[in-house]
Phi, psi and omega in degrees: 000136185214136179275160166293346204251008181258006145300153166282114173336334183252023204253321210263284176006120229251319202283352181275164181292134193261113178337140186280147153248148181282176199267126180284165179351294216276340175259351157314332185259023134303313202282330144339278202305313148320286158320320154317294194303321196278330168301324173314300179283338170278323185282327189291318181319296211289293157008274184308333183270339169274345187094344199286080176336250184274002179327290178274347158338301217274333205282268212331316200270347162301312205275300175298342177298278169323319143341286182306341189268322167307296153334301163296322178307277171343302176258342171287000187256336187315127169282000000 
């Protein structure tokens, strides 16, 4: 039978280290989805302001895709 008081103390602790976690299904297709967004939308903003039609759409949603694959690559790998 175990007690509260037959814990370790430093197990309780706000201050001990804590495992990193990994990022599961559903926040990887955040980071995705994110990532999608801020290239689209950002590149359509400069697009506009630039005159420029599809450019920076296409450079940005190139650049944060990969960003984003990296990221998920990055934490599903972690030990």
């Amino acid at each position: 039978m175990s007690t509260d008081h037959d814990e370790d103390p430093a197990a309780r602790s706000p201050a001990s280290p804590q495992t990193p976690v990994r990022i599961p299904g559903l926040a990887s297709a955040y980071v995705m989805i994110g990532a999608v967004l801020v290239g689209l939308i950002g590149g359509m903003l400069i697009d506009r302001a630039a005159g420029t039609q599809p450019l920076w759409t296409v450079i940005l949603s190139v650049i944060f895709i990969g960003a984003g694959v990296y990221t998920v690559y990055r934490e599903g790998t972690k030990k």
